[in-house]
C-alpha atoms as one frame of an Amber mdcrd trajectory, in Angstrom:
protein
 -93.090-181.270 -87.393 -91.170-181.900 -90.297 -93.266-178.720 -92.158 -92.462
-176.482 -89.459 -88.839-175.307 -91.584 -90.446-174.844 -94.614 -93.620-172.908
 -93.175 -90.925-170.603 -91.398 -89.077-170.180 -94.627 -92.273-169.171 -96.562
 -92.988-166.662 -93.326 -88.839-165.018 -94.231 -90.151-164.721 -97.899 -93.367
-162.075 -96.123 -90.624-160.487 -93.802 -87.968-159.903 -95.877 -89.335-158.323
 -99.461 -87.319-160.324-102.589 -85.817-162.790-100.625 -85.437-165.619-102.370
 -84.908-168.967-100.566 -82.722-171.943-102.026 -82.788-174.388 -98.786 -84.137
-174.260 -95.340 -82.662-176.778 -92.614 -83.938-177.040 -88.913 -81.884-174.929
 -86.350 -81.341-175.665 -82.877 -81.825-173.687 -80.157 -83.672-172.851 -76.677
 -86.975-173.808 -75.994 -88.757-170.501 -76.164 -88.455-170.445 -79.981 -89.228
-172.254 -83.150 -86.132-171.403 -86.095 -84.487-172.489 -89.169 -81.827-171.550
 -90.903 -82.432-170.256 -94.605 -80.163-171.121 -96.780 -80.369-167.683 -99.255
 -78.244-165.846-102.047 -75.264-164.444-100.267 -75.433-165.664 -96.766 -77.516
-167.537 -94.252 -80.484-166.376 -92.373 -81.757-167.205 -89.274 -86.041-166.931
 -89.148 -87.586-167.145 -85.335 -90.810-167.615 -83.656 -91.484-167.040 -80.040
 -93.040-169.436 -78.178 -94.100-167.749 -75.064 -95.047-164.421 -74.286 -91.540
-163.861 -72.235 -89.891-165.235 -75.094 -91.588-162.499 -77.397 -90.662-159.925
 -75.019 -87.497-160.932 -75.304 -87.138-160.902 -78.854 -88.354-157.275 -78.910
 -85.467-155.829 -76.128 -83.164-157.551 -78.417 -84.591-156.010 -81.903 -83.992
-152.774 -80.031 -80.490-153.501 -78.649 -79.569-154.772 -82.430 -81.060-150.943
 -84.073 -79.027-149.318 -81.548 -75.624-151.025 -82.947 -75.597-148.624 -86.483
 -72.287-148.756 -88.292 -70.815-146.410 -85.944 -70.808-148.372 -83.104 -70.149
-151.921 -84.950 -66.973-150.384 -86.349 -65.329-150.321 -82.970 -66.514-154.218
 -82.354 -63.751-156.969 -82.779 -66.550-159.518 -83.813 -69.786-159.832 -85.623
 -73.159-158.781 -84.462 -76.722-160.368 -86.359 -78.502-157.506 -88.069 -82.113
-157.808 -88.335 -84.030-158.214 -91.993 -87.164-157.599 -91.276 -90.091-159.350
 -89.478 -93.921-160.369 -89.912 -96.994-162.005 -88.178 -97.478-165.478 -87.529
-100.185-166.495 -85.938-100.602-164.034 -82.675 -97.113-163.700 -82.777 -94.446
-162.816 -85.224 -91.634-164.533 -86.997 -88.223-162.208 -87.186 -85.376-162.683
 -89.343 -81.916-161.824 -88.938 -78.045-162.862 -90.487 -77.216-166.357 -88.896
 -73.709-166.396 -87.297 -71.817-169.810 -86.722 -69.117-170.576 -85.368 -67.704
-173.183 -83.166 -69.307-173.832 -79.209 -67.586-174.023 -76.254 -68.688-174.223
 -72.363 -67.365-171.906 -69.384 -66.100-175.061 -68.019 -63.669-175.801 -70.682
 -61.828-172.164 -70.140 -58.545-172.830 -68.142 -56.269-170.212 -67.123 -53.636
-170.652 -69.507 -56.097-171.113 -73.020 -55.740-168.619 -75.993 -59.401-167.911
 -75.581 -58.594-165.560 -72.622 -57.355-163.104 -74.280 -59.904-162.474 -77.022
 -62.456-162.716 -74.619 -60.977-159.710 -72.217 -60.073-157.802 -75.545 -64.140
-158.456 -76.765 -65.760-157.531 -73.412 -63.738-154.274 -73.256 -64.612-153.122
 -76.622 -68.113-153.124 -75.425 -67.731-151.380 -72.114 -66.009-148.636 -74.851
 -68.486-148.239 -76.672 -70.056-144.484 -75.995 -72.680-144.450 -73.647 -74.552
-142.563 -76.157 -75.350-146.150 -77.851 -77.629-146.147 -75.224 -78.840-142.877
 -74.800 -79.973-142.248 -78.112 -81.251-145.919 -78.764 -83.844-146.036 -75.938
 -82.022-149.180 -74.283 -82.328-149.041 -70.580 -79.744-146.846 -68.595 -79.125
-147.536 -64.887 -76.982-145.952 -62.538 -74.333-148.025 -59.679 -76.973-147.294
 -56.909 -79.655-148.233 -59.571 -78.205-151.459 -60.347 -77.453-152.201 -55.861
 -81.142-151.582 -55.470 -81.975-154.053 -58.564 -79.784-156.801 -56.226 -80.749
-155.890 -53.100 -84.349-156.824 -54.163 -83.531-159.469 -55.548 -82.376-160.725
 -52.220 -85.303-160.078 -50.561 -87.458-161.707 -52.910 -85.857-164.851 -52.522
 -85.254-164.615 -48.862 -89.414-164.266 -48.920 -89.474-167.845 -50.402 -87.896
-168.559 -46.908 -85.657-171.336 -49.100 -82.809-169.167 -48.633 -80.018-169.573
 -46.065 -79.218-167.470 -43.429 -75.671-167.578 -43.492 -75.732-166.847 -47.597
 -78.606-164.387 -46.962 -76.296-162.558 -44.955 -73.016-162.633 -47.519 -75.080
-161.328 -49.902 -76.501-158.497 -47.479 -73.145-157.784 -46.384 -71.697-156.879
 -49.860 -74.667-154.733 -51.099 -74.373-152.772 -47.624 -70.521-152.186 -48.469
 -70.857-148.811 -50.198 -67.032-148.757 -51.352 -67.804-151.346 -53.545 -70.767
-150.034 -55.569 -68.475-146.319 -56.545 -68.447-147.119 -59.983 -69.104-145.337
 -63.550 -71.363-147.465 -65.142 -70.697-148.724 -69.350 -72.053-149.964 -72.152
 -72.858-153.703 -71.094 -74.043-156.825 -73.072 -76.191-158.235 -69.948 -76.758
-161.482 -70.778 -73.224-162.576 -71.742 -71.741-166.152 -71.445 -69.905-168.921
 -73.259 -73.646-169.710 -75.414 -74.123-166.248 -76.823 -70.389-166.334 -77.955
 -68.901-167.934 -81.282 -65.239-168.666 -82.108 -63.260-169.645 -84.459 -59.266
-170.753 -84.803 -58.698-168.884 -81.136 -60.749-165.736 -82.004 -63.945-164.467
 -81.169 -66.235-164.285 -84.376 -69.725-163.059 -83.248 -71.477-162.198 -80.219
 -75.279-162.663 -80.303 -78.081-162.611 -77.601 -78.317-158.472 -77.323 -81.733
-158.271 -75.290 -80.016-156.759 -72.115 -77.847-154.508 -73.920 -77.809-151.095
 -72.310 -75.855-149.020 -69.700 -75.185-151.148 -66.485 -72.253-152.977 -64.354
 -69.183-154.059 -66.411 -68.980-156.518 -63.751 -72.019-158.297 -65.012 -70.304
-159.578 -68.390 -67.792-161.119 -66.138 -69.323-162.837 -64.166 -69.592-166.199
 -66.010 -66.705-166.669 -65.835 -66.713-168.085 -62.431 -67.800-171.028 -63.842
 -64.528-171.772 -65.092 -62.898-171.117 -61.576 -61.420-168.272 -60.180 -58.255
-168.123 -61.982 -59.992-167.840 -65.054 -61.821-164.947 -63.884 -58.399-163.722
 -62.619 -56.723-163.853 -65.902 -59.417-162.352 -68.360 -59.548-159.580 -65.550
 -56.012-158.913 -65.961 -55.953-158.732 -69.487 -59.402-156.869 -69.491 -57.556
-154.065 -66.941 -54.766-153.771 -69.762 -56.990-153.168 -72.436 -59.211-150.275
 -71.051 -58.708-147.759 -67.983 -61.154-149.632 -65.486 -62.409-148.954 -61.741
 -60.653-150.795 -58.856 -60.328-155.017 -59.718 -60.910-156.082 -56.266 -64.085
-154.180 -56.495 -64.697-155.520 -59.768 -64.138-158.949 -59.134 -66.262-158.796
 -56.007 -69.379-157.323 -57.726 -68.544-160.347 -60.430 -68.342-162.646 -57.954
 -72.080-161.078 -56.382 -73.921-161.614 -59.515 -72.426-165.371 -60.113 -74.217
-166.294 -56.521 -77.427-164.455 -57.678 -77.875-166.155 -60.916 -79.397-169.403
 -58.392 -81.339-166.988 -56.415 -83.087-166.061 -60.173 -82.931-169.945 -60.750
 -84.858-170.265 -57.222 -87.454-167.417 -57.756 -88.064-169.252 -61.643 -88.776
-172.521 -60.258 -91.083-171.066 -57.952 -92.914-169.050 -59.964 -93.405-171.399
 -62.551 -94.219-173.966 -59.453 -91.708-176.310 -60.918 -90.620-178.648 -58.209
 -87.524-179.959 -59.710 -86.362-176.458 -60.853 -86.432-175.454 -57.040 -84.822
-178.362 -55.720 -81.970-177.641 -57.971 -81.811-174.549 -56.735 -81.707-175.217
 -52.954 -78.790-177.482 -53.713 -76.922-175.181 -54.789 -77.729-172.783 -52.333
 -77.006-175.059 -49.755 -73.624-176.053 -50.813 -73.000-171.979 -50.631 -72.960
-172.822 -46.638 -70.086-172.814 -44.505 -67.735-171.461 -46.991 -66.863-167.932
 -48.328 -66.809-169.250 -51.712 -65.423-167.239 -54.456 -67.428-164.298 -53.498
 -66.261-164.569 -50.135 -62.320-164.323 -50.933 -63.039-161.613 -53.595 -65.183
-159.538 -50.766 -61.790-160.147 -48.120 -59.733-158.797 -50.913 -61.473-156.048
 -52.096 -62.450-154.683 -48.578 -58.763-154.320 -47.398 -57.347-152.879 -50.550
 -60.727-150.151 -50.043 -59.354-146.488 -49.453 -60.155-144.811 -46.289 -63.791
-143.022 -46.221 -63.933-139.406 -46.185 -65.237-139.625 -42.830 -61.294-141.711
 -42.098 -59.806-138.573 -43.370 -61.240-136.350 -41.498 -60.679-138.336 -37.920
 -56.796-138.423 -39.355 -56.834-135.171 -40.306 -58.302-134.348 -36.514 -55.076
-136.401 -34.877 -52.673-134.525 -36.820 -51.125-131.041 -34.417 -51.538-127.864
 -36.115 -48.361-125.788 -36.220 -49.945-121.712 -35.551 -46.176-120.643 -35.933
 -44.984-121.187 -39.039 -41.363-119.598 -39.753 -39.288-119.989 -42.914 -36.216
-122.636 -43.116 -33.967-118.956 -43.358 -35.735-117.983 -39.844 -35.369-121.215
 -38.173 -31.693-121.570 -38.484 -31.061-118.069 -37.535 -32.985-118.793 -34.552
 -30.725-122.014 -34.479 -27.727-119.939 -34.446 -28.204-117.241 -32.035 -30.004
-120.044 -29.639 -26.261-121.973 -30.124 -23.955-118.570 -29.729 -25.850-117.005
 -26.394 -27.009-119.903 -24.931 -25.389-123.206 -23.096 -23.969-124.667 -26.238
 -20.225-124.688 -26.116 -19.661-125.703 -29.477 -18.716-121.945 -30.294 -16.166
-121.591 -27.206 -12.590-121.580 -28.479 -10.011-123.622 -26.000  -7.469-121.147
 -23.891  -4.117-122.035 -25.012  -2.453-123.765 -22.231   0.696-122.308 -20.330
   2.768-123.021 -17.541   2.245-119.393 -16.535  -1.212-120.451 -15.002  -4.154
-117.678 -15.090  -2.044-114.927 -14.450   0.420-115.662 -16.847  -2.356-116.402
 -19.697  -3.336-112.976 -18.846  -0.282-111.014 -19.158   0.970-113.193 -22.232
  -2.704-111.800 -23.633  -2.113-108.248 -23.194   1.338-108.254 -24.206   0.583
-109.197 -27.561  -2.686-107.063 -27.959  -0.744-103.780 -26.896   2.704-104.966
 -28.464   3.789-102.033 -30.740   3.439-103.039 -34.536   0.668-105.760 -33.929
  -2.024-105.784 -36.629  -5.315-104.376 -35.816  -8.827-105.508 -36.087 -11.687
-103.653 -36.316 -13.752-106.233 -35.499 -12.228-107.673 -32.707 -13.903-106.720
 -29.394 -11.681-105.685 -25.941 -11.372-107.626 -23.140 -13.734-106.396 -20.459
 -11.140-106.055 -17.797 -13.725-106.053 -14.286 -15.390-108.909 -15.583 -12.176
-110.352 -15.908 -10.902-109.502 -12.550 -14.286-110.887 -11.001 -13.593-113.988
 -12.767  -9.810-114.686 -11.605 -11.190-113.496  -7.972 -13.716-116.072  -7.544
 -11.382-118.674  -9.323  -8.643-118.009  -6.216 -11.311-118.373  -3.760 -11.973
-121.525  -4.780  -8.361-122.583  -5.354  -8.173-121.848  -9.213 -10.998-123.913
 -10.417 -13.134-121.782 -12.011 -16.895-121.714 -11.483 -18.424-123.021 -15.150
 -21.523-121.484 -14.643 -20.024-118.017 -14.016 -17.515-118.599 -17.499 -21.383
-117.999 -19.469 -22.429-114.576 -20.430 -25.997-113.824 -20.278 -28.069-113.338
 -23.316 -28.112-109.890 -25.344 -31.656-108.150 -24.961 -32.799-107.413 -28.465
 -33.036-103.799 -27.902 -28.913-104.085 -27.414 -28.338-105.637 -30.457 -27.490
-104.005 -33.743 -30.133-103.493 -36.697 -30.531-106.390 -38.782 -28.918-105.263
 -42.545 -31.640-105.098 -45.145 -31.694-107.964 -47.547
């Protein structure tokens, strides 16, 4: 063991031409590959060999997610990405080498929702859902659409529902979300994929590098926020918030419920691994878990309440409002309607516009004669205007008020309504 370093320093020498090597130290990482660290002129390198086939084809998505990050696109980047050297065979494999970037560790569980790292981590995840989608495009990383990516986790439901380890009542939480269509309406970004607190390196509060790139592509922005859950909801909560500041997103609720989605799925993936690699242990972890996911909503099941009663109405809501709503046929301007306001007022029952007789001891008759008097008195000014008394309709009036011993009959005190043919032209406006 202790010649594996040096044999994968002397295979960096082959991949990298005029690399010359001053130290090599063992490196540790995940079991699906053997690396050092070289210790070179200038910087550090980091030298890998797959273990397992997976493991190699893992190694290749992420050679092609690290091509398609040129200088452009690592520009806009408020961290570090590796940059691969070079590569060559070893064995029936091959041994790739790439910058090494340290930093300091953390978990997901350390996170609270008050630490400095929240920030940076919102500001670092939205620089990546920036970047142009023609990263992607032009670098042959894998593109998916929102209905692309609900029929990736709908069959991913299935297939552990098949195992018949999955419970009902989580079987159909999961159902119920990918059958909300509301919630799958989203553009799809630039996405990391396989982002959580190991890929990520820090250093005095700030994010310094970002590695792990072989699920880079076009997908759901809700997948690089997902591990966050790990840390609680609030912590999700607040790098959401600060995430929604720093880029023009989609609805939250909906974001946080997808989030929320893929968090739960990660132990149905745990559950189909253990049971493809027939590892007993692996799937009694995983029905553990799945089985504390019983009898409560979780954080999935909150961020599904939430995001289902902020959801707009459908267009088939609209149109059932729009059918409830009376359509008005007559439509008159506001001029129109208060001329029609006015004449209704004038001719009709309204006695707003009926001026008081001035009283007088005289009684009717007196009223009368006081009237005339000063209409025909000699000198009195004239209006051209004004109309004359119509004297039978007078007399008609102070008849029927003595037959009914002087109270006049109200009803008979109204004129009836103008035709329209007796009215006057309208004046031109």
């Amino acid at each position: 063991m202790a010649s594996i370093p040096f044999t994968l320093a002397a295979l960096s020498t082959s991949a990298v031409p005029g690399l010359v090597v001053f130290g090599v130290r063992e490196h540790e990482s995940d079991d699906a590959f053997v690396s050092a660290v070289i210790a070179a002129e200038g910087d550090d390198l980091l030298v890998r060999v797959p273990r397992t086939q997976q493991a190699e084809v893992q190694q290749s998505a992420e050679l092609l997610g690290l091509a398609a990050l040129t200088e452009g696109p690592r520009s806009r980047l408020p961290f570090t990405a590796p940059t691969a050297l070079g590569m060559t065979r070893a064995g029936e494999t091959r041994a790739v080498v790439t910058t090494f970037l340290d930093g300091a560790r953390f978990e997901a569980s350390d996170l609270t929702d008050d630490a400095i790292l929240l920030q940076p981590l919102a500001e670092a995840i939205a620089a990546i859902h920036d970047l142009p989608l023609t990263v992607a495009q032009h670098g042959g990383l894998p593109v998916r659409s929102a209905q692309d990516l609900r029929v990736l986790a709908t069959r991913l439901v299935d297939r552990a529902d098949a195992t018949r380890l999955l419970p009902e009542t989580v079987r159909r939480r999961w159902t119920h979300v990918l059958e909300t269509a509301d919630l799958w309406d989203f553009s799809p970004t630039m996405v990391h994929g396989s982002l959580d607190a190991e890929q990520i390196r820090v250093e005095e509060g700030a994010i310094t590098a970002v590695l792990g790139w072989s699920e880079f592509g076009i997908g759901d922005p809700a997948a690089d926020l997902a591990w966050l859950l790990a840390a609680g909801t609030e912590v999700l909560d607040g790098v959401i918030a600060r995430y929604a500041r720093a880029r023009n997103s989609e609805s939250l609720s909906h974001l946080r419920a997808r989030a929320a989605l893929y968090h739960e799925l990660e132990v149905a993936r745990w559950l189909l691994h253990g049971t493809e690699t027939h590892d007993q242990a692996v799937i009694d972890d995983a029905v553990a878990m799945l089985d504390r996911m019983v009898g409560t909503g979780g954080a999935l099941g909150a961020a599904f309440t939430e995001a289902v009663a902020a959801a707009p109405l459908s267009s088939a809501e609209v149109v059932a409002l729009l059918e409830q709503t009376p359509q008005i046929d007559d439509v008159q301007s506001d001029t129109a309607a208060f001329e029609g306001l006015d004449e209704d007022r004038m001719f009709g029952v309204d006695t707003d516009f009926i001026e008081p007789l001035p009283e007088s001891a005289g009684g009717a008759d007196g009223n009368n004669g006081a009237h005339d008097t000063g209409r025909d008195a000699p000198g009195a000014p004239t209006d051209a205007e004004a109309t004359d008394v119509i004297d039978p309709l007078t007399d008609d009036v102070g008849a029927a008020a003595d037959d009914r011993g002087g109270r006049p009959d109200r009803a008979e005190q109204l004129t009836e309504p103008i035709a329209e043919e007796d009215l006057p032209p309208h004046p031109r406006r």
